[in-house]
Structure formats: structure tokens, C-alpha cells
C-alpha positions in Angstrom: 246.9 98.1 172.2 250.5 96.7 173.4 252.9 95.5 171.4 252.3 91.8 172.6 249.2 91.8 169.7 251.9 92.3 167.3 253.4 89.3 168.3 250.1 87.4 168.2 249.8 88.1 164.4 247.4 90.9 164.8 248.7 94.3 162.8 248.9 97.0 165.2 248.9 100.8 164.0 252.3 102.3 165.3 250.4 105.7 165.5 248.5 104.8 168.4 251.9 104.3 170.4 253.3 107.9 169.8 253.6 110.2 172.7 249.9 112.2 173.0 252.2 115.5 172.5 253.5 114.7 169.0 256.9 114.6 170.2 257.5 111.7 168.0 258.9 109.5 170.5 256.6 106.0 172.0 254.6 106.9 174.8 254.4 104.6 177.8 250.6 103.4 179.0 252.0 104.4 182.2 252.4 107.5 181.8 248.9 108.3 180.3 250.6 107.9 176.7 253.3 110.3 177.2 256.7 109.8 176.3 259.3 110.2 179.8 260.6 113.5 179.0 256.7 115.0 178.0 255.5 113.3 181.3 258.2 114.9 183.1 257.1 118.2 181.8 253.6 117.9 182.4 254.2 116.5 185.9 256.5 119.3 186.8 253.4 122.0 185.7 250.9 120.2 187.7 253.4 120.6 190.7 253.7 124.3 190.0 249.7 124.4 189.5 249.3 122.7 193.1 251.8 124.8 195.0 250.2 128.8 193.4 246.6 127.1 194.6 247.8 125.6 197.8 249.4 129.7 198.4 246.2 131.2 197.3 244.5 128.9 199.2 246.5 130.5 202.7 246.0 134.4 201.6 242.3 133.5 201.9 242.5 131.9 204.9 244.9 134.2 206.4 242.7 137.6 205.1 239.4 136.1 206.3 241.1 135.4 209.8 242.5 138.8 210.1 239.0 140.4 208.9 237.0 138.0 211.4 239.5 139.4 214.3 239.2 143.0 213.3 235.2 142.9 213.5 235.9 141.2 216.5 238.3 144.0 218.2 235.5 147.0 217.0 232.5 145.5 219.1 235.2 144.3 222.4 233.9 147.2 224.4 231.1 146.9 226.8 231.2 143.1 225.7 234.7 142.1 226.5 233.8 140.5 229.4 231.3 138.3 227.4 233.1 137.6 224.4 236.8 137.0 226.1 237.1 133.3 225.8 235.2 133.6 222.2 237.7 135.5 220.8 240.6 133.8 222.4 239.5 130.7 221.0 239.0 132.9 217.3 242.5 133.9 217.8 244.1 130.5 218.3 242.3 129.0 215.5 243.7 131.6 213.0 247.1 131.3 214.5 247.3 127.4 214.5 245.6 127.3 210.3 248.3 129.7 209.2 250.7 128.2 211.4 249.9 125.1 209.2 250.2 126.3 205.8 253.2 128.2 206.3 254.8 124.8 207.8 253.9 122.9 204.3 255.7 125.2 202.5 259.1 125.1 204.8 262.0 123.8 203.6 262.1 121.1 206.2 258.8 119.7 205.0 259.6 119.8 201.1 260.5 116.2 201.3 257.5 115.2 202.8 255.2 117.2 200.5 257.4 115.6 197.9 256.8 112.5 199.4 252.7 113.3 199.2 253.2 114.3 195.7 254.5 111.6 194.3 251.9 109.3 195.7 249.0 111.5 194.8 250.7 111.4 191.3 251.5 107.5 191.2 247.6 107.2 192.1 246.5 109.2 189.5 249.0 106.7 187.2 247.2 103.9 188.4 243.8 105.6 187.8 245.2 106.2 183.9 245.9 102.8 183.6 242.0 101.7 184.2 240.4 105.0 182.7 237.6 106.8 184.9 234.5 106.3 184.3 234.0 109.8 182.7 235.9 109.4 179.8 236.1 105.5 179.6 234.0 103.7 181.2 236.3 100.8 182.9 235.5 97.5 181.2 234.2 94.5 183.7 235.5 91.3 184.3 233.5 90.0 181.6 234.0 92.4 178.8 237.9 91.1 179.7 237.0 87.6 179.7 234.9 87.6 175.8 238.0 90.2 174.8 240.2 87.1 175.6 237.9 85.0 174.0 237.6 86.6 170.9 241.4 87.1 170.4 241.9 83.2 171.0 239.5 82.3 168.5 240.4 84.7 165.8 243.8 83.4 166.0 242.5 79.6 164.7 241.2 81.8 161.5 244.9 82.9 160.8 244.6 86.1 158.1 241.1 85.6 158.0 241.0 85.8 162.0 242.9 89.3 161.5 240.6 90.7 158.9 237.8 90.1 161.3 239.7 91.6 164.3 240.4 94.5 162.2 237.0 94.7 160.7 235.5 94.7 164.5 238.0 97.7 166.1 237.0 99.9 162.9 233.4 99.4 163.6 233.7 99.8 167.8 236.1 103.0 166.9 232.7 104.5 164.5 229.8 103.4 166.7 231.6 105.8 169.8 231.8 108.7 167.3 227.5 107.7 166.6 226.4 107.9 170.3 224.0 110.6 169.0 222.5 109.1 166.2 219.1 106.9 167.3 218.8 103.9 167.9 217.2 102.9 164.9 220.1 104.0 163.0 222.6 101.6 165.1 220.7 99.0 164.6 221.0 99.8 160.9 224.5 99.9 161.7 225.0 96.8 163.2 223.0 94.6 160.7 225.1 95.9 157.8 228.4 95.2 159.8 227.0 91.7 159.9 226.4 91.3 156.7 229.2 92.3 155.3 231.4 90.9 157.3 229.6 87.4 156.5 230.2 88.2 152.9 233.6 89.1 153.4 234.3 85.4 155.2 232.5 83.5 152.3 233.5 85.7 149.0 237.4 87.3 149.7 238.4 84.4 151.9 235.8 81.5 151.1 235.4 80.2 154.3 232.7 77.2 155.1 229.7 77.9 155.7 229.6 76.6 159.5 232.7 78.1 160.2 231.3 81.3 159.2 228.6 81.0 161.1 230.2 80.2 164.4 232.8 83.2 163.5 229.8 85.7 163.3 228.3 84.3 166.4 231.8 84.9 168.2 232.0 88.6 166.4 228.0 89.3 167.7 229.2 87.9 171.5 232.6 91.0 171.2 230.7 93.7 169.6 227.4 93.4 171.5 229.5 93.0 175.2 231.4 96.0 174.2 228.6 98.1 173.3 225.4 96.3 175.6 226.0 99.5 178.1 225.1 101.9 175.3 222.5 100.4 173.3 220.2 98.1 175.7 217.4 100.2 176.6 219.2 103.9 175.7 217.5 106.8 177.3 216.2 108.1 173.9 213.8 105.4 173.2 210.8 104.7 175.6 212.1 101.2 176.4 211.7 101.6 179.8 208.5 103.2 179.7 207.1 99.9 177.9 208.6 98.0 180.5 207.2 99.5 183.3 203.9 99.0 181.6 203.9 95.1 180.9 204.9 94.8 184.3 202.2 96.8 185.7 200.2 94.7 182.9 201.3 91.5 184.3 200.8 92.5 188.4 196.8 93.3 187.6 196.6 89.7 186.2 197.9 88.1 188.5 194.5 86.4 188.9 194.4 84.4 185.7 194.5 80.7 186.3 195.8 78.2 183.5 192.6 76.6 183.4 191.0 80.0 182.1 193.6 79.9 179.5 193.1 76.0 178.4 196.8 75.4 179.3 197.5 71.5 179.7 199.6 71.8 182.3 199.1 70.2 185.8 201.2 71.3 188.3 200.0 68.9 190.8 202.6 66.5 189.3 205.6 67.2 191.3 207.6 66.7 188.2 206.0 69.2 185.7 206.2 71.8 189.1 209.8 71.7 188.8 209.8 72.2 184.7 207.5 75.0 185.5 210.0 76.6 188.3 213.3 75.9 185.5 211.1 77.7 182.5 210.3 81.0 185.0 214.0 80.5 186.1 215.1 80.6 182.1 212.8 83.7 181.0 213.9 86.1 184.1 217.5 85.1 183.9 217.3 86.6 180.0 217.9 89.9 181.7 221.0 88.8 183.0 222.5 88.3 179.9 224.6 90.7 177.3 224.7 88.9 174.0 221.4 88.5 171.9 222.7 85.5 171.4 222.6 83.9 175.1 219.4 85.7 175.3 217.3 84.0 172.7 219.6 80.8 174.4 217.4 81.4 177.7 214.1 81.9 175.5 214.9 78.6 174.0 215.5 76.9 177.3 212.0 77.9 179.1 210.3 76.9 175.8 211.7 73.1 175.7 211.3 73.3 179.7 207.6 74.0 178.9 207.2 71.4 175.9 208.2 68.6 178.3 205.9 70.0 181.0 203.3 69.2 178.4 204.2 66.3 177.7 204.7 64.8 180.9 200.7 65.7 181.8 199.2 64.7 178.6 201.3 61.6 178.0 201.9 62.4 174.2 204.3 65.5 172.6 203.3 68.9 172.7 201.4 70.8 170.0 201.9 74.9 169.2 198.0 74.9 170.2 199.4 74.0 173.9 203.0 75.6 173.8 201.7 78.9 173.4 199.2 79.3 176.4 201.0 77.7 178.5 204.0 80.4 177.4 201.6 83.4 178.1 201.1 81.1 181.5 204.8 81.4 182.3 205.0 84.8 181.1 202.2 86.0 183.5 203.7 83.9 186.5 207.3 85.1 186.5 206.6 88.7 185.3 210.1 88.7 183.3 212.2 92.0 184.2 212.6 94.5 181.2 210.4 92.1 179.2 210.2 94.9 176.3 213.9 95.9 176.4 214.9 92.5 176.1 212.6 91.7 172.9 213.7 95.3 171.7 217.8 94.5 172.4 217.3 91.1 170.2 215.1 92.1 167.3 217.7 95.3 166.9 220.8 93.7 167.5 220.8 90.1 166.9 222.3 88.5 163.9 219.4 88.2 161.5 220.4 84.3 160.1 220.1 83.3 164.0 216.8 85.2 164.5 214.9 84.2 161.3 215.9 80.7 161.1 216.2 78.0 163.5 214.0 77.2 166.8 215.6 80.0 168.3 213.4 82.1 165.9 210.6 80.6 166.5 210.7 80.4 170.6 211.6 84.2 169.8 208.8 84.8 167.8 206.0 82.8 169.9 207.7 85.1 173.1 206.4 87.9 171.1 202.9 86.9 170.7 202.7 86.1 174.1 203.9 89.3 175.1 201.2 90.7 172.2 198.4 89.2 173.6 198.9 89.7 177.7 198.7 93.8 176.1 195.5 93.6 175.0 193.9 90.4 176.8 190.4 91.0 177.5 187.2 89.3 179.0 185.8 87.8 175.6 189.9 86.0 175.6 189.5 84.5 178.8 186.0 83.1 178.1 184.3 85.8 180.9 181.9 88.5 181.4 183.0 91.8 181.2 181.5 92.4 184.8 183.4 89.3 186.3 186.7 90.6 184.5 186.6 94.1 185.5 185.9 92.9 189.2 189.1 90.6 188.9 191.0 93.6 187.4 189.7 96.0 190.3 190.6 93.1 192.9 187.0 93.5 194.2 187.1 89.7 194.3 189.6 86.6 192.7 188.6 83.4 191.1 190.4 81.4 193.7 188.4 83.7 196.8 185.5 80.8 196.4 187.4 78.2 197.5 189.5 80.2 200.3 185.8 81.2 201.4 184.9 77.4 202.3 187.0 77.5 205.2 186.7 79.3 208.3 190.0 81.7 209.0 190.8 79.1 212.0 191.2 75.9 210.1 194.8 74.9 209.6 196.7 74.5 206.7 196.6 70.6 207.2 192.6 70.3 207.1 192.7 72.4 204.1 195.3 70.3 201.9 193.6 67.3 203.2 190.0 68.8 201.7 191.7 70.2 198.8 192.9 66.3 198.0 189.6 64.8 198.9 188.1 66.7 196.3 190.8 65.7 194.1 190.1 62.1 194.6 186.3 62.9 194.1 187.2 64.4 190.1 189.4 61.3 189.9 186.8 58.8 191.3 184.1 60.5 188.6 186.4 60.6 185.8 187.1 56.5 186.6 183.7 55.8 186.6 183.1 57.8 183.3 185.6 55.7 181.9 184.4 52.4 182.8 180.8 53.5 181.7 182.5 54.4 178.1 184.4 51.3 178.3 181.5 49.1 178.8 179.4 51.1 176.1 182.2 50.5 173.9 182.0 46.6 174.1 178.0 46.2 173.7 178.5 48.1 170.5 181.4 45.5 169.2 179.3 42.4 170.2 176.2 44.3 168.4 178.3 45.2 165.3 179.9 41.3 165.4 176.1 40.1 165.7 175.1 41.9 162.8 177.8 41.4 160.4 177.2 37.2 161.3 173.3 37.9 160.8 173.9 39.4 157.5 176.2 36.8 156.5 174.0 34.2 157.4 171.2 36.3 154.9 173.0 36.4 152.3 173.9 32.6 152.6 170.3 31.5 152.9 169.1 33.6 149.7 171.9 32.6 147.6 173.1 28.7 148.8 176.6 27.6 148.0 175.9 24.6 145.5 179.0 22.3 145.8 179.3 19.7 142.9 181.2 16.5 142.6 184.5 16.6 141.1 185.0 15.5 137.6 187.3 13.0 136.5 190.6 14.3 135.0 190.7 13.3 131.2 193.9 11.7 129.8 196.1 12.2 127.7 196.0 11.4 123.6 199.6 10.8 123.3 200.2 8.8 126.4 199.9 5.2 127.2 196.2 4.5 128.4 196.7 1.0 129.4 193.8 0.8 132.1 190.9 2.4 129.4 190.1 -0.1 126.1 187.3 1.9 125.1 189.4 4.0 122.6 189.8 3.2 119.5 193.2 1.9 118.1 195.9 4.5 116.8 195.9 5.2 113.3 198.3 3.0 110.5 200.1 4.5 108.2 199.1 3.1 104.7 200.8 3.3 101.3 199.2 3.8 98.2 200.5 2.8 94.9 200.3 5.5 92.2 
């Protein structure tokens, strides 16, 4: 922490500035958190420290020298003849190494030592200021990058943006102090800090719902970035074990064919190739991702890759009945790396309103089946017999040996494409002729159904006929003037009686 975040609106605890010695004065990150005058002090013992080992490190050399030349001088005898130029050459060495260490520590050579010092010293200020990798591991150039990230965004939140900064260091600053705890239990951890960090956003400061959810998808990219090193596959599960497994799983079945698991792809279409090369592409490049997030983004990807590989063969949209073998397809052609670590990272680590909502759940969830049934695939799944699928397994043979075994060893690759099409053209040519035969079939049978509905018409007609009768004159009117008809009788006269 610098003071710049201060400056940026985030609140900064003034502890973590004092000198590491408790002097009470502001350290400098320079200076490993020491204040000038401690750093002074402490680099003025580690010069003492260097100078008493570089001494002790001349008495030794300087003792062993004059031992090695006293053994020397007891055997010279009947062998000084022999061992003349040996010991001469002894001699010189011991002379010229303490002739050395004696010159470091001359007063002409101070300033050079000094000198040596200093830059041994101002590399070690360097190190400091990226720590080793034995007490902090030094962050990449992406855990920079989503640091920056995450501090531009919160800043569009204002206080909201600095309760979630602060809510993030406290939970970084706990999980390094859980390292020992399984991994089960940080998972625990992790899902709770999303939770309540969610119902912080909506209840204390009632943000939106969407902006909520793209804050906690932000918070899930800087926690998980910061902590991927510690938590994806951690040496005290058997993650790796698993994964070494599938794979092993996946490499023996390398045999399956997608006709053997009904998937509806063709991959003779040069178009649904390449959306079968992009979906292998998307579910090995998973590994190569940090956030759960961008993970189940590449799961997503290969699964809509694969839905309009289906679609472009069959002419009509996808069903689940074909996304899924043809996922297992995919699954057994790429041979993902860390399969189970990956599915293991997500379920543990992933918000949970991502993973069990959304298409991103369900690509996610089909993955898993997938994964499910390529573990315990068998010969009754694959429509074989259990000799034919333990010879595949053993690699005693392979379903596509047949058609390799049509051609001798010294036909070329040409004359075998060429056959390979021919016999293509020979499916197609039956399949047209099937369809003109159902074609034709299908037109008898609506003459013969439009002949029998006229027939029966013509039946009914004849036992009951239509008897059309002539059309009767319209009657008129009493009130109105019926000039043309003098048949009716004359209209009634009123008449008075006396009384």
C-alpha cells in the first residue's frame, strides 16, 4: 500500500507505513519498511556480520594451508625429488589465497569493498522491492494487470467501491493465515465471502441488481487471480491423481469413432471440421485460464461451437440428445489437460449465481456428465461385444484397421482418398435412389387415397341423390300495392252503425 491509494479515495491503515522496528517513524518501501536511521543501523550490522565471516573465512584457509604444507615437509625425504614441483606449486597456491584475503582487508582496498558493498546492498533493495519468492511469491504481469483492473472499477462504485476493496484485502489477509486448513474448508470460505458480500451491495448500500452482479464477477476475477496459485489443484487433495487418470482414460479410447457414439456430426464438411477444431481449441485452452469465470467462458464457447456443428450437418437446430455425444466426442478427441482440476477449481470456487443459473451452468454441468460417462464407458454403451471392446482396449486390433487393411502398404495416399471418395459417392448414389424409390411410393399412395375419397363420394351420391326442386314464387305483401294480382279480394270498409 502507497500513499497514492489514499488519494484515490481508498482508506489506507497508517500502521502498515511505520518503520518494521517500532521506532514510530514511516518506513520507506525502499528500505524493506525501515525508517533511514533503523536502515542505517541494520545495514551497518550486516557490514560488521560480512567482514567477522569474510576473517573467519581466511584463518581457515590460512590453517588448512599451513597444515597441508606441514604434512607435506614430514614425508619430503626419500621423495623430494618426486614431489618437488608438487609442493612448490602447494606453496604458491597458499601464498597467492592468503595474499588475497589479506589485500581485501587493506586500507587501500576499503573503498572498493565499499564500493562492492554498496551494490550487493542496493541489489538486495531491489530484490525487497519485488519480494523473493520464499516469502512472497512475486505477482505476474497479470495479477498486476486485474489489480489495476479491480481498482479502476471499484472507483465507479464510490463508497460502495471502497467497502468492497476493503472487504476483499480483509479476506486475502485471512485466507494466507488458512493455507493449512483443506480445501474443502476454503471453498467454504470463499462461498460465504460471496455471499455476503452480495448481501452487503443489495441490503447496506442497495445497489441494482446487475450492477451487483457484474461487481461480484469483478471481486471473483481479483480474489481467485490472487489466490489460483494456492488453491487450483493444492497438493493435499488427489486432483492430480484424478487427472492423470482421465487422461490415461481418454489415450485407451482413442479408438472410439462418433458413429459408435450416434454423434450427428460429419466432419467431411469442411465447415463443421473447423467448428470441430475451434470446440477442441476452447476446452484445452480452459487450462490456461485463472478465473472460474473465464473458465466456464471457454466451456460455453466449445459447447455453441458444437451446437452449430450440428446444425450445419443436419440442417435443423441442435437437440441435448445430440449436444451431449458429440461433447463426450470432443472430450475424447482433445484429451483436455487437468480435465478434473479444472471441474474441481470451478465447482469450489466459482460464484454459485453464475454456476447454477444461466447456460454457463448448464454447458458446465453437461461437461460433467461427459467426463462421468468416459469413467465408466463400457462395451454394452458403445453398442459392442465385450470381446470386440476389450480387443480395442488391449489395441490388439482398431475399428478403423478394416479399412487400412484394403490397401496394400505401397498404394499412395492419393489412390486411397480417391477410393475412400468413391465409396462415398456409392452411400450417396444408394441413399438418392432410396429417396426417389420413397418419393415415388409416396405419390401412388396420394393418387390411391384421391381415388378413394372421389369413389366414396361418388357412393354416397348414387345411394342418396341430391333432389333439386323448382323455386317457389315469393308471396307479396298484404299492405302493399298489388297492382299486377286481381285475384284478392277488396280491402275491408269501415262501416258505422247507429246505436
Amino acid at each position: 500500500m502507497n500513499l497514492k491509494s489514499e488519494r484515490r479515495g481508498i482508506h489506507v491503515d497508517q500502521s502498515e507505513l511505520l518503520c518494521k522496528k517500532g521506532c514510530g517513524y514511516y518506513g520507506n518501501p525502499a528500505w524493506q519498511g525501515f525508517c533511514s536511521k533503523c536502515w542505517r543501523e541494520e545495514y551497518h550490522k550486516a557490514r560488521q556480520k560480512q567482514i567477522q565471516e569474510d576473517w573467519e573465512l581466511a584463518e581457515r584457509l590460512q590453517r588448512e594451508e599451513e597444515e597441508a604444507y606441514a604434512s607435506s615437509q614430514s614425508t619430503q625425504g626419500a621423495q623430494s625429488l618426486t614431489f618437488s614441483k608438487f609442493e612448490e606449486k602447494k606453496t604458491n597456491e597458499k601464498t597467492r589465497k592468503v595474499t588475497t584475503v589479506k589485500k581485501f582487508f587493506t586500507a587501500s582496498s576499503r573503498a572498493g569493498a565499499k564500493k562492492a558493498l554498496a551494490g550487493k546492498l542496493k541489489a538486495e533493495i531491489q530484490e525487497a522491492k519485488a519480494p523473493s519468492p520464499a516469502i512472497h511469491r512475486q505477482a505476474s504481469l497479470e495479477t498486476d494487470r486485474v489489480s489495476k483492473e479491480f481498482i479502476e472499477f471499484i472507483r465507479t462504485y464510490q463508497k460502495p467501491g471502497q467497502d468492497i476493496y476493503k472487504q476483499c484485502k480483509l479476506f486475502l489477509d485471512t485466507m494466507s493465515h488458512k493455507r493449512d486448513l483443506s480445501i474443502e474448508e476454503q471453498s467454504e470460505c470463499a462461498q460465504d465471502f460471496y455471499q455476503n458480500v452480495a448481501d452487503r451491495l443489495q441490503t447496506r448500500w442497495k445497489v441494482p441488481p446487475e450492477k451487483v452482479e457484474k461487481a461480484m464477477d469483478e471481486v471473483e476475477k481479483y480474489i481467485m487471480t490472487r489466490q489460483y496459485k494456492y488453491v487450483f489443484c493444492p497438493e493435499t487433495t488427489d486432483d492430480e491423481k484424478k487427472d492423470l487418470a482421465v487422461q490415461k482414460r481418454i489415450r485407451a479410447l482413442h479408438w472410439v469413432t462418433p458413429q459408435m457414439l450416434c454423434v450427428p456430426v460429419s466432419e467431411e464438411i469442411p465447415e463443421v471440421s473447423d467448428m470441430v477444431v475451434k470446440a477442441i481449441t476452447d476446452i484445452i485452452e480452459m487450462d490456461s485460464k485463472r478465473v472460474p469465470r473465464d473458465k466456464l467462458a471457454c466451456i460455453t464457447k466449445c459447447s455453441k461451437h458444437i451446437f452449430n456443428a450440428i446444425k450445419t450437418t443436419k440442417n435443423e437446430p441442435a437437440s441435448a440428445d445430440d449436444f451431449l455425444p458429440t461433447l463426450i466426442y470432443i472430450v475424447l478427441k482433445g484429451n483436455p489437460p487437468r480435465l478434473q482440476s479444472n471441474i474441481q477449481y470451478i465447482t469450489r470456487f466459482c460464484n454459485p449465481s453464475r454456476l447454477m443459473t444461466g447456460e454457463d451452468g448448464y454447458y458446465f454441468t453437461n461437461l460433467c456428465c461427459a467426463v462421468a460417462f468416459i469413467e465408466k464407458l463400457d462395451a454394452q454403451s458403445l453398442n459392442l461385444s465385450q470381446e470386440d471392446f476389450d480387443r480395442f482396449m488391449t489395441g490388439q486390433t482398431s475399428p478403423k484397421k478394416q479399412e487400412s487393411d484394403t490397401f496394400s502398404p505401397d498404394v499412395c495416399l492419393g489412390v486411397k482418398q480417391m477410393c475412400k471418395s468413391l465409396d462415398l459417392l456409392s452411400q450417396l448414389n444408394e441413399r438418392q435412389e432410396r429417396i426417389v424409390s420413397e418419393a415415388k411410393k409416396l405419390e401412388k399412395d396420394l393418387i390411391d387415397w384421391t381415388e378413394g375419397i372421389t369413389k366414396e363420394v361418388e357412393d354416397i351420391v348414387e345411394k342418396y341423390p341430391l333432389e333439386i326442386k323448382p323455386k317457389s314464387q315469393a308471396l307479396a305483401a298484404i299492405d302493399s300495392e298489388n297492382v299486377e294480382n286481381d285475384k284478392l279480394p277488396p280491402p275491408l270498409q269501415p262501416q258505422v252503425y247507429a246505436g
